[in-house]
C-alpha positions in Angstrom: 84.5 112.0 100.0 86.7 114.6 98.8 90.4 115.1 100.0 91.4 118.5 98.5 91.3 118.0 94.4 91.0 113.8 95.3 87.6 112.2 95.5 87.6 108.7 97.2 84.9 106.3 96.6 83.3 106.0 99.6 81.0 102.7 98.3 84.7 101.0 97.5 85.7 102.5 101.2 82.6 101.0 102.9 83.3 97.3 101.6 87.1 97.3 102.3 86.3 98.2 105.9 83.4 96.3 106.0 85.6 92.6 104.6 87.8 93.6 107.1 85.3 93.4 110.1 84.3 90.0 108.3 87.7 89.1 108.7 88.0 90.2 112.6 83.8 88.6 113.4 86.0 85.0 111.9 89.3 86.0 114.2 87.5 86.3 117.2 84.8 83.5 116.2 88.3 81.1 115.7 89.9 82.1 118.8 92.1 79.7 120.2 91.3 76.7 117.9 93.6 75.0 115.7 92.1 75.9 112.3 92.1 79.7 113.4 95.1 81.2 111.0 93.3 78.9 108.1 90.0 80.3 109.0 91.4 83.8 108.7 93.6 83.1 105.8 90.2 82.1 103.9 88.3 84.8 105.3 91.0 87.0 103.6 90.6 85.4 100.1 86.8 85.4 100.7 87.0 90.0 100.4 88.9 89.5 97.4 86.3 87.0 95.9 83.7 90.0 96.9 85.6 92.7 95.5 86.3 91.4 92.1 83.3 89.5 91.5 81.4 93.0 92.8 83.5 95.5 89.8 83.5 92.1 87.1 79.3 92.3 87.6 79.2 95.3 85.9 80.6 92.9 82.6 77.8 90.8 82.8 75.0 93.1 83.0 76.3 95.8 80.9 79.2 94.2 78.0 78.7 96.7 75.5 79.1 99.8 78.0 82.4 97.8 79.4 83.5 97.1 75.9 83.4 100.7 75.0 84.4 102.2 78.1 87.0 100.2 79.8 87.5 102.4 82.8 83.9 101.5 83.9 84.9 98.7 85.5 87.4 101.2 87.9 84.8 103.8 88.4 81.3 101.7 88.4 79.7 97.9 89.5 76.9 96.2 88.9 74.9 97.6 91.6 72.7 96.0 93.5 72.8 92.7 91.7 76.5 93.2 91.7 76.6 93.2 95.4 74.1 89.9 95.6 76.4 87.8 93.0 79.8 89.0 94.8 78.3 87.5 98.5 77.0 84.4 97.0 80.1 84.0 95.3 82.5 84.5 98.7 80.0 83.1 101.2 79.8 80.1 98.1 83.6 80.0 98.4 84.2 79.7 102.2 81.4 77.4 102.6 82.6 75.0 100.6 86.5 74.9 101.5 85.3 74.5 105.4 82.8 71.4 104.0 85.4 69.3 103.0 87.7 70.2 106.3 84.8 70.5 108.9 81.8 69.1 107.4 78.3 71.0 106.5 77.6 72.9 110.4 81.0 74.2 110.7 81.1 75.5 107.2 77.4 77.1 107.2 78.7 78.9 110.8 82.0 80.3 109.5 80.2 81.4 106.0 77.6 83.5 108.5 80.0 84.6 110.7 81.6 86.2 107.9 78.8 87.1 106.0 77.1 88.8 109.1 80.4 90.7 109.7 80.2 92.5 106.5 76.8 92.9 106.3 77.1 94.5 110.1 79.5 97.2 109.0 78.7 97.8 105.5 74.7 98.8 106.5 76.3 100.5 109.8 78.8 102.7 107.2 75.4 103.2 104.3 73.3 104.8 107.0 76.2 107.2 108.5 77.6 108.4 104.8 74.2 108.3 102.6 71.7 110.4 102.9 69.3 108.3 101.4 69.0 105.4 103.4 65.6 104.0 104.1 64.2 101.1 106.3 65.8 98.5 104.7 69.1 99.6 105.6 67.7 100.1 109.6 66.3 96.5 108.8 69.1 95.2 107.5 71.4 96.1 110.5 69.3 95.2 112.9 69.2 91.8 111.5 72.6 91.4 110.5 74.2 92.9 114.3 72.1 89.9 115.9 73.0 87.2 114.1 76.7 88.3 114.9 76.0 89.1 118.4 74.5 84.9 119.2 77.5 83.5 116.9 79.9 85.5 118.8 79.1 85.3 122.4 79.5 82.3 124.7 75.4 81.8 125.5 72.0 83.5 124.4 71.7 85.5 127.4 75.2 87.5 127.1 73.9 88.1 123.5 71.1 89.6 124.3 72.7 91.8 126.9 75.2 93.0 124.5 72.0 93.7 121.6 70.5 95.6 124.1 73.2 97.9 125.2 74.2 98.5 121.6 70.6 99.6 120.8 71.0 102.5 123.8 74.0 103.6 122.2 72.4 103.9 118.7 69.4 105.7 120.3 71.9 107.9 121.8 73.9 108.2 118.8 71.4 109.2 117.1 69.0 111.8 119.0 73.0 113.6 119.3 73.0 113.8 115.1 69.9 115.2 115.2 70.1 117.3 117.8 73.2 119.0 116.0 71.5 118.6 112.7 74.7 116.4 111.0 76.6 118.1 108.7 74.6 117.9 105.5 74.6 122.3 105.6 73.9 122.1 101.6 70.8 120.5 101.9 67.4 122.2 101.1 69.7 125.7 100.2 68.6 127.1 97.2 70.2 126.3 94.2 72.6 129.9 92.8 70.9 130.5 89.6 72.9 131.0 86.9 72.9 131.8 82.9 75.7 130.1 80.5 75.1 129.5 76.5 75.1 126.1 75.1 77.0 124.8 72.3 74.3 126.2 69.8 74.7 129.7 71.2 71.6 129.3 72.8 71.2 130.8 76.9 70.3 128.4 79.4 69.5 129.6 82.8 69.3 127.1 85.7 65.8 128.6 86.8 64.0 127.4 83.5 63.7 124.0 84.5 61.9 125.1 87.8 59.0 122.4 88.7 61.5 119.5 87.1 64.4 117.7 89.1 67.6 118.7 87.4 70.5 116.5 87.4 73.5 119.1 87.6 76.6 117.4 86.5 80.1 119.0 86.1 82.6 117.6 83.8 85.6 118.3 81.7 86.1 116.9 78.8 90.2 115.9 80.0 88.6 114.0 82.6 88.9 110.5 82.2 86.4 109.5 85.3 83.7 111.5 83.7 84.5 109.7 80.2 83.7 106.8 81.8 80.9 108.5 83.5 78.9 110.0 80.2 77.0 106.8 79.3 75.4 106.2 82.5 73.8 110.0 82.0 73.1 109.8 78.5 71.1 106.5 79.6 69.6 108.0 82.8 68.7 111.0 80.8 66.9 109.1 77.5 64.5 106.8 80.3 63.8 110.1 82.4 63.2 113.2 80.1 59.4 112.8 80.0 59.4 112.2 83.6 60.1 116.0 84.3 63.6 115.3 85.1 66.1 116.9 83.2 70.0 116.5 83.1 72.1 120.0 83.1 75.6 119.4 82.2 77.7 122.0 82.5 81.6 121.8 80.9 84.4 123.5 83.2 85.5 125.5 79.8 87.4 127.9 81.6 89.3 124.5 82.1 89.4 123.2 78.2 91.9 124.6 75.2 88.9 125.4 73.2 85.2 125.4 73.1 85.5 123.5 70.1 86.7 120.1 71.6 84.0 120.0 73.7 81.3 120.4 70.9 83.3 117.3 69.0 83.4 115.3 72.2 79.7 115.6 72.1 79.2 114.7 69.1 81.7 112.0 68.7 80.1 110.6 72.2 76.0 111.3 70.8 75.5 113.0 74.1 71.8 114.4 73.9 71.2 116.3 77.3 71.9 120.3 77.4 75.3 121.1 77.9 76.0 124.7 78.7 79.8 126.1 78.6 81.3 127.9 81.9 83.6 129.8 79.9 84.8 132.1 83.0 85.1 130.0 86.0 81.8 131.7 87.8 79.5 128.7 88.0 82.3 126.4 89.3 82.9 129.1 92.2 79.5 129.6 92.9 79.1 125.6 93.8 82.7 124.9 95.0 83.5 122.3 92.5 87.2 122.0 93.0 87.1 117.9 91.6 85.5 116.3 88.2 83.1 115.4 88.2 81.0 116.8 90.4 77.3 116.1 90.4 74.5 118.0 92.1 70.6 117.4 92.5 68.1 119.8 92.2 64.6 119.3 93.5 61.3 121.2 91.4 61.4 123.9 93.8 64.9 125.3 93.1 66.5 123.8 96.4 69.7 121.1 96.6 68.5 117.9 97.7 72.0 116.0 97.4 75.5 116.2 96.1 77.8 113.6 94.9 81.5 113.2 93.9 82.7 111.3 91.7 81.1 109.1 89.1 77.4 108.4 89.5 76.1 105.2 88.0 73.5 105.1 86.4 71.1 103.5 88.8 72.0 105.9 92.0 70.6 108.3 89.7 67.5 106.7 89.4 67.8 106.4 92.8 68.4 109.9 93.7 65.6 111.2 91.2 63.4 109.2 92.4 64.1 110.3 96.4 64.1 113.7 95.5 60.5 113.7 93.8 59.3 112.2 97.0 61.0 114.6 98.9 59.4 117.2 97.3 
């Protein structure tokens, strides 16, 4: 999400609100017992276990990228397996502090409660802000919202009234998205065509990689989130390049002192995807990129399939090439 020249994380956004609602499904859950501030207090510590254990995952699967690149561990995770070890580790953590205090069926209902919470609003927040959500997510939701609804309320019967009302709303919610067609306007537009030299001298036009998905990345080499960003292309891009996808990056070097530092960036970095120079500003205007970096994806047929900003790890590209070839 950008906010004028700031991008916010909107994955880092999503699990903050979504311990928070973890927090409240305990609150709520603990009403009016004795143990309720404890409960809540633990509850608390149980979204900080999540959140550091979620960014310290990406030192366990990938130490030698964290080793060289610090910042990683502000800008990336470890993914999915990231998000697996940080719930086992906080559900893990409030299970066993309400064992000792409560015994083994109090602990395993708090642990859910909070665990369903979470899981309830960060699905919910997944299928409103990515376009790329599949049936798992719809899956996940669905299962996640019940269990919370039969922990929460007083009998099965009230449960299932409230599951029921909330599944009219989200039918209503949304045949109203599509019926306005949501506010994805960028999608499916054909990509501007451009022509910029790369640091050979070479021309490179956008259109010669029509019939591949290009991966159009905009960076500066000042930047320190794309820094930390470079190694999860330069991977994505060595695994994909005979799988007719193709990364385009394209240096804001109308934003650079010199041409030159970007060519000994490269080099020093052994970045091996094209890199084309915007000398003059035109190809940054022509797609709005107003924060770095900026990454856009470009189905075979020429047409814009998604945009993200900020750092893209390595396997939402995967992700995102692999959407857009079945898109196409």
């Amino acid at each position: 999400m950008q906010i004028g020249t700031f991008v916010l994380n909107i994955e880092l956004l999503i699990y903050l609100i979504s311990g928070i609602v973890g927090v409240l499904a305990v609150r709520f859950r603990e009403r009016g017992r004795p143990q309720k501030e404890m409960q809540i207090s633990e509850a608390w510590n149980a979204v900080f276990i999540w959140l550091i254990a979620w960014k310290l995952s990406l030192f366990l699967f990938d130490p030698k990228g964290v080793i060289k690149h610090p910042l990683s561990l502000v800008f990336f995770s470890g993914g999915l397996r990231g998000v697996l070890l940080a719930s086992i580790a906080a559900i893990a953590y409030l299970f066993l502090r309400n064992y000792r205090r409560a015994g083994g069926r109090e602990a395993i209902t708090v642990a859910i409660t909070w665990g369903a919470g979470m899981a309830s609003a960060a699905f919910f927040g997944f299928i409103v802000f990515d376009d790329a959500v599949g049936i798992i997510e719809y899956m996940g939701l669905a299962v996640a919202v019940t269990i919370l609804a039969f922990l929460l309320s007083p009998s099965p019967k009230i449960a299932s009234r409230w599951l029921g009302i909330a599944l009219i709303a989200m039918m209503l919610g949304y045949t109203v998205l599509n019926s306005t067609g949501g506010n994805n306007v960028r999608m499916d537009q054909a990509a501007p065509d451009f022509e910029l030299t790369d640091l050979d001298g070479n021309t490179i036009r956008l259109s010669d990689y029509r019939g591949k998905t290009v991966v159009m990345n905009f960076w500066a080499t000042w930047c320190r989130v794309c820094q930390a960003e470079m190694p999860h292309m330069e991977k994505f891009y060595r695994e994909q390049q005979n799988e007719d996808v193709v990364v385009l990056s394209i240096n804001a070097t109308s934003q650079e002192r010199s041409s030159d530092i970007v060519g000994n960036y490269v080099d020093n970095e052994g970045l091996s995807f094209p890199i084309v120079l915007d000398k003059s500003g035109d190809v940054l205007k022509k797609y709005n990129v107003t924060a770095y970096p900026t990454t856009y994806i470009v189905n075979p047929s020429g047409n814009i399939r998604e945009r993200y900003l900020g750092a893209v790890s390595y396997e939402s590209l995967k992700k995102a090439a692999k959407l857009t070839d079945q898109g196409n």
